[in-house]
N, C-alpha and C positions, 0 to 999 in steps of 0.2 A: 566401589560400585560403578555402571557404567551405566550411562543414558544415550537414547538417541534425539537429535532434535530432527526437525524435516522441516525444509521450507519448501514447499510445494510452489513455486512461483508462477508466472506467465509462459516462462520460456523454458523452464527445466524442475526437475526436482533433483532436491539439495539435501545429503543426508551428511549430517558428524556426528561420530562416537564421544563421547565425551567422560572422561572421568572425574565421580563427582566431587574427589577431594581437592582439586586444585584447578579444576576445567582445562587439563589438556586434553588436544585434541588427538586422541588416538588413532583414529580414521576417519576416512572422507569419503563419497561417492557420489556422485553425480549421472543424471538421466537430462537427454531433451526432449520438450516435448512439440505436438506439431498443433500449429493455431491456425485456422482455416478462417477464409470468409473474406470478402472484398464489398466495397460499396458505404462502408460502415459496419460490416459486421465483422466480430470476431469470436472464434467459437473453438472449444476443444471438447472432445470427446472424456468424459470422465475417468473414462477406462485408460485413458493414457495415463491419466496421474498413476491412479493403480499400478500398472506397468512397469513405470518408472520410479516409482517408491522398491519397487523390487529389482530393478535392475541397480540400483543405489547403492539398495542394501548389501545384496548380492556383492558389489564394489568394495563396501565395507569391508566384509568377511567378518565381522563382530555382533552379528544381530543377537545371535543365542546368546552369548554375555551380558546382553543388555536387559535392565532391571525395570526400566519405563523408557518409554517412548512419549514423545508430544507433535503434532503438528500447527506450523505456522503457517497461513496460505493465503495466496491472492485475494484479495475481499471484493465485495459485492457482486462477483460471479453467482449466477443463478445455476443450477443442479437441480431438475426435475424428475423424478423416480418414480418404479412402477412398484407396485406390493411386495416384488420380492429383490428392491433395491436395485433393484437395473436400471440405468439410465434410460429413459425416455426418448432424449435428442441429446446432442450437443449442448456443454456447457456455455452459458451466452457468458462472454467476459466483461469484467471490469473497463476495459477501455471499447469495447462496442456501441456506439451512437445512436442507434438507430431509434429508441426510444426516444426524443428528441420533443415530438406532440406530446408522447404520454406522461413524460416531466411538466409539461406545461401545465398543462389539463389538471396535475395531481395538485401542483403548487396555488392554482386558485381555488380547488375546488375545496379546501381546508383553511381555506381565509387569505392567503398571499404568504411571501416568504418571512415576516415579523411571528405571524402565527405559526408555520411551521417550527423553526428555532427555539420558540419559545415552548411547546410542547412537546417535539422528539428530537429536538437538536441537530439538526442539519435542514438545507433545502434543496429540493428535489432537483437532481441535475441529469444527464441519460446514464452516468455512473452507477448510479445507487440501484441497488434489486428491485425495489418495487416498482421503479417505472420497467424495468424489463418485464417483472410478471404480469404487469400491464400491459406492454408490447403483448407479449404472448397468448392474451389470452383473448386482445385483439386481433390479432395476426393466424395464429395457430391455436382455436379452441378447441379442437380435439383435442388437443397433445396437451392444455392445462387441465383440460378435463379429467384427463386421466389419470394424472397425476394425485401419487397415494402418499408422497413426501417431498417437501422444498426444502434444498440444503445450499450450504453455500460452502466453497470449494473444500475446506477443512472439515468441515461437517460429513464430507461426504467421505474421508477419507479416516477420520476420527471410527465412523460408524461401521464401516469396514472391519475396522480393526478388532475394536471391541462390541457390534452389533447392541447399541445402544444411541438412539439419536438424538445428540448432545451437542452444543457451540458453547461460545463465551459469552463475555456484556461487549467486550471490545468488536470482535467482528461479528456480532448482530448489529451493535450500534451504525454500522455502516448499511443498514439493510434499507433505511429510510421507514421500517416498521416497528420500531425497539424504540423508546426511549429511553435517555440520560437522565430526564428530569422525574419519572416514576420507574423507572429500572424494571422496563417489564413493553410485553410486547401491545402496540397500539390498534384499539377495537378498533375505533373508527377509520383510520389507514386501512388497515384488513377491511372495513365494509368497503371501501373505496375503489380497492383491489379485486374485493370478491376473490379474497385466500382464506382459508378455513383456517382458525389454528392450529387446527387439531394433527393438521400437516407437518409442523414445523417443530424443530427438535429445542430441547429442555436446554434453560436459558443455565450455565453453570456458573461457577464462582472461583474466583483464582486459582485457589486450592485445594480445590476440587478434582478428584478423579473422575473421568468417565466411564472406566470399567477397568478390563482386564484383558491381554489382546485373547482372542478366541483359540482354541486347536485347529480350524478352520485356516483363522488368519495366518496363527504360526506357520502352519505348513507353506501356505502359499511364500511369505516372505522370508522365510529362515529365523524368526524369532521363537521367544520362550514362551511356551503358552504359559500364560496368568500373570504375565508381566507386566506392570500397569499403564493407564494410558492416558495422559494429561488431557485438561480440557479443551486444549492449543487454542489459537486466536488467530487475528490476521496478521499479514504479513508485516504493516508497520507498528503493529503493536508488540511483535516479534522481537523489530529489530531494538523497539523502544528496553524492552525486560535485557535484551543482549546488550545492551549499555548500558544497564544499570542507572537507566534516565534517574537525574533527580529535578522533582518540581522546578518549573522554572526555566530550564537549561533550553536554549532550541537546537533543534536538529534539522539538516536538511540531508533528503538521502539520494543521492544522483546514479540513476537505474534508468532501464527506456525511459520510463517516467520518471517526473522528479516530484519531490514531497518536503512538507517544510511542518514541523507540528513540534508541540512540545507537551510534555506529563504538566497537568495542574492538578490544583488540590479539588478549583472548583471547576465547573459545569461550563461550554462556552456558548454564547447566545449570538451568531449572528445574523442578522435578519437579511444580509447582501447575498451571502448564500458561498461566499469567499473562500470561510473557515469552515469546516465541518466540524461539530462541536461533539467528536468520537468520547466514548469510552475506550480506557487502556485494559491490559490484563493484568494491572497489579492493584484494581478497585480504587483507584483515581480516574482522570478526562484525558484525551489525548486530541487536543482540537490541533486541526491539522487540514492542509492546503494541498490538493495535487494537482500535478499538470501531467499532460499525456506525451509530451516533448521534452527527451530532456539529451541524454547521451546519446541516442539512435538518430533524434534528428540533426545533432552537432555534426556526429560521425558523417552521416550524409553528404552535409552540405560540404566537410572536407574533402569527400570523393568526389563531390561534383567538381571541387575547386583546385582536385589532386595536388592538395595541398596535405601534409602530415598534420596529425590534429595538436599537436603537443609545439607548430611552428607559427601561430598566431601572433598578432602585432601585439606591441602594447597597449597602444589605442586606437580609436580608431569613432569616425564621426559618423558611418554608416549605421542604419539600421535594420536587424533581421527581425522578424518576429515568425519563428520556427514552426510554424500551425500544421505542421505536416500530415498530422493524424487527426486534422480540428483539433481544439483544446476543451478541455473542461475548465481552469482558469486562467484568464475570463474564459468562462461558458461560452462557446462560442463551435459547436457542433461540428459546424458545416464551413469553420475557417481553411484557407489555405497558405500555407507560408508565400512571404513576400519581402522584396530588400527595398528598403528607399535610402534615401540620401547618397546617392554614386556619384562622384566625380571622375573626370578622366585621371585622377593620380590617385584616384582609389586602388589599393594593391588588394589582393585575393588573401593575403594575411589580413587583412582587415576586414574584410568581408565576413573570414571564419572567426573575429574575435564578435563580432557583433552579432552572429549567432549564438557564442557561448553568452554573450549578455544578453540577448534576448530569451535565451532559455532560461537562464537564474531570475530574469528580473521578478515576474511573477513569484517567483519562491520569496524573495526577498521581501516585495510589498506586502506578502502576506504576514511574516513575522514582524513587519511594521503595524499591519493589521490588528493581530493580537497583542500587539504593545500597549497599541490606543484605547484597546477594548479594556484594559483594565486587567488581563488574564493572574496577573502576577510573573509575566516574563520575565527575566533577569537582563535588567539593562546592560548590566557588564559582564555578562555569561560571556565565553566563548561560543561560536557555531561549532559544532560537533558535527564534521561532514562526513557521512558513509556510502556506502553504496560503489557502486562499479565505477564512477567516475571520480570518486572521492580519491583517489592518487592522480588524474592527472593535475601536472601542474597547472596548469591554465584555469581547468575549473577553482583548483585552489586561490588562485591569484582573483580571479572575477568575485566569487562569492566574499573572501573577506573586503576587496575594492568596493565595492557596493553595499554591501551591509554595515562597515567600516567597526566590522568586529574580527579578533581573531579568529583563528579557525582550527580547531583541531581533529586529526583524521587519527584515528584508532588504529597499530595495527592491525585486529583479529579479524578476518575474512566471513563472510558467511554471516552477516548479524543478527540475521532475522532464524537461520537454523541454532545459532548458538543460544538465543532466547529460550528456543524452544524446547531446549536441552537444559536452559536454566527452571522453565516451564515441570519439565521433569523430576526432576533434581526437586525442586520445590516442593513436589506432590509425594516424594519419598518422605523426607523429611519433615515435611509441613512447615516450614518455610518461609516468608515471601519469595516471591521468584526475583522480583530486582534485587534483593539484597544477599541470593544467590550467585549473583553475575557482579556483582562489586567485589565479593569474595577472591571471584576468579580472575580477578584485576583489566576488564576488558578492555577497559579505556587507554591502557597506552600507549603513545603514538609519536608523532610528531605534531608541532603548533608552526601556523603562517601568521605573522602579524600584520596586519592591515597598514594602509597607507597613511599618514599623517592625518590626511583629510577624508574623509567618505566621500565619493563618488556621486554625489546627487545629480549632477549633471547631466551622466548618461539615464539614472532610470527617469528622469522627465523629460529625454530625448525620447524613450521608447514610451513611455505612457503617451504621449502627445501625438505620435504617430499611431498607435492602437488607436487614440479615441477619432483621430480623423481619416482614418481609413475602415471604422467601424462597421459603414454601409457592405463596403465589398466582403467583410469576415462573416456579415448576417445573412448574406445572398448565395 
């Protein structure tokens, strides 16, 4: 049998064929998509996904073979719909800032961020949806007025398919209205918000179908009508099921943005607002760390430096702190990247290595984070690095130097669509989905082993410059 997985990303949509006895990957397809907005804002048109899940598939030439589908997709993008599922406006994205007051506003007015954590598991950052639904209904109350369903980027593409309005616990849990600690969506956030629930689609269960794709949908994208159609999740919960994460292990996934999180058994509490204490899609926690800076602002700074990014020093005493796009961690909105410690025999290879450290660093602190919190991290796991950056060498050399863990890089491409195909596969079967993707041997790669010593030097070089140039990232 064959499946397809989709990862609907920021920047493209990702489709694989997948077959389900061994997880080869039969076919591939790929779509871009286009993300508008400047100022803090970033924003895509719904219809693009759409679009581009069809031009994908189309890619493929395998859809009618296909026996279930699932998508993976960008989390805490907001999707606002009109009665008969049309988009509203533009999709506000995951990395869009501009909520910034209405994070603040949310986080005291539910007791501070200890309370928050402790009741739905994360704390309100301009990331999360509900400060965006807050934005908007500030900003633009006609347009939330009117609004007859709130979806988030897979929901809207899930519902499409099979015209049933369904998500997971994993990317709800990112919505800032769902809790981890009652596994169900939170009144008093919704009074907060002033969002109805009545709006928001049926919280599903791993193994869980959400229907069947439509004759409708089949036509539009070349599938089988009544083919079935997983409950999909977010993107790093995706990519977690495509590894066949086992508790414990960390991950860090090097993408525009970078992510640092790991599968636990239990629930994560933190009150700093760091970690985000997600739900996964295999009915375990996925607490987890993002920054908004990760390979797009490295890439950058090598074309300013017209330097190759793979030609960086070994060491090096400068400091970059990459803030290109603001950061979410640290929270810091309205940051701008900036280099300190230059010498006259500072070379531009060092420049670019202290970029690639100051992009990891934060990933790194954070799996020190969850160490100290008690999570049950695996002190001698390896780092399981994926993501787009995850082959170069440099990022490989930086992240085990700094963590002073090995590092192993997988080869299978696509992790978060290969999930999502494992997502599938699972919902045939009935299953678990991780234990679908162990099957099909994801994990193997190549290993970098770490330096003798770990690196603490340079993250207390870059923490000690974040905290005393702090003024200038708040302004």
């Amino acid at each position: 049998m064959l499946v397809a997985g989709v990862d609907t990303s920021t920047q493209a949509t990702k489709v694989l064929i997948v077959d389900t006895e061994d997880g080869e990957v039969v076919a591939a397809g790929r779509a871009l998509h286009e993300v508008t907005g400047a100022g803090g804002a970033r924003q895509t048109d719904p219809e693009v996904w759409w679009e581009a899940l069809r031009l994908a598939l189309a890619e493929c030439d395998r859809g009618g073979g296909v026996d279930a589908i699932s998508i993976a997709g960008q989390q805490h993008g907001l999707v606002t719909l009109d009665r008969r599922g049309r988009p509203l406006r533009p999709a506000i994205l995951w990395n869009d800032t501009r909520s910034e007051a209405e994070a603040r506003e949310l986080t005291e007015a539910l007791g501070g961020g200890a309370a928050w954590a402790e009741r739905v598991g994360l704390v309100p950052v301009p990331s999360f949806t509900a400060t965006r639904w807050a934005w908007l209904r500030r900003h633009e109350p006609d347009r939330a007025a009117a609004a007859e369903a709130v979806r988030l980027p897979h929901d809207f593409l899930t519902e499409r398919l099979c015209d049933r309005g369904a998500t997971d616990r994993g990317d709800a849990s990112g919505t800032a209205w769902w809790s981890t600690r009652d596994e169900r969506y939170v009144d008093e956030v919704l009074d907060l918000i002033r969002l109805d629930r009545g709006l928001l689609p049926e919280v599903l269960g791993p193994r869980d179908a959400a229907g069947d794709v439509t004759p409708a949908a089949a036509r539009a994208l070349g599938l089988r009508a009544g083919a079935l159609v997983g409950p999909g999740t977010g993107d790093n919960m995706g990519a977690a099921l495509g590894l066949g994460a086992r508790p414990g292990e960390p991950v860090v996934s090097l993408g525009t943005s970078g992510t640092a999180y790991a599968v636990m058994e239990e629930r994560a509490v933190d009150p700093s607002g760091t970690v985000a204490g997600f739900a996964d899609a295999s009915g375990r926690f996925l607490p987890l760390t993002a920054t908004l800076n990760a390979t797009l602002a490295v890439d950058r700074v090598a074309a300013w430096l017209g330097v190759d990014r793979e030609r960086a020093a070994e060491r090096t005493t400068a400091v970059v702190l990459p803030y290109l796009d603001g950061e979410r961690t640290p929270n810091l909105p309205r940051a701008a990247g900036m280099i300190a410690g230059l010498r006259h025999a500072t070379t531009r290879e060092e420049i670019l290595l202290a970029a690639y450290e100051g992009a990891a660093a934060s990933l790194i602190e954070a799996l020190d984070l969850l160490a100290d919190q008690g999570s049950g991290l695996d002190p001698d796991a390896p780092i399981l690095l994926v993501g787009g950056g995850a082959r170069g060498r440099v990022w490989q050399r930086t992240v085990a130097r700094l963590s002073g863990r090995p590092v192993e890089v997988p080869d299978a491409d696509e992790l978060v669509a290969l999930g999502a195909a494992a997502q599938a596969a699972a919902c045939l079967a009935g299953d678990p989905p991780e234990e679908v993707a162990r099957r099909w041997d994801t994990r193997h790669g190549i290993t970098i082993e770490p330096p003798p010593e770990r690196d603490l030097e340079t993250l207390e070089r870059i923490r000690a410059t974040r905290e005393a140039t702090l003024p200038l990232h708040e302004g």
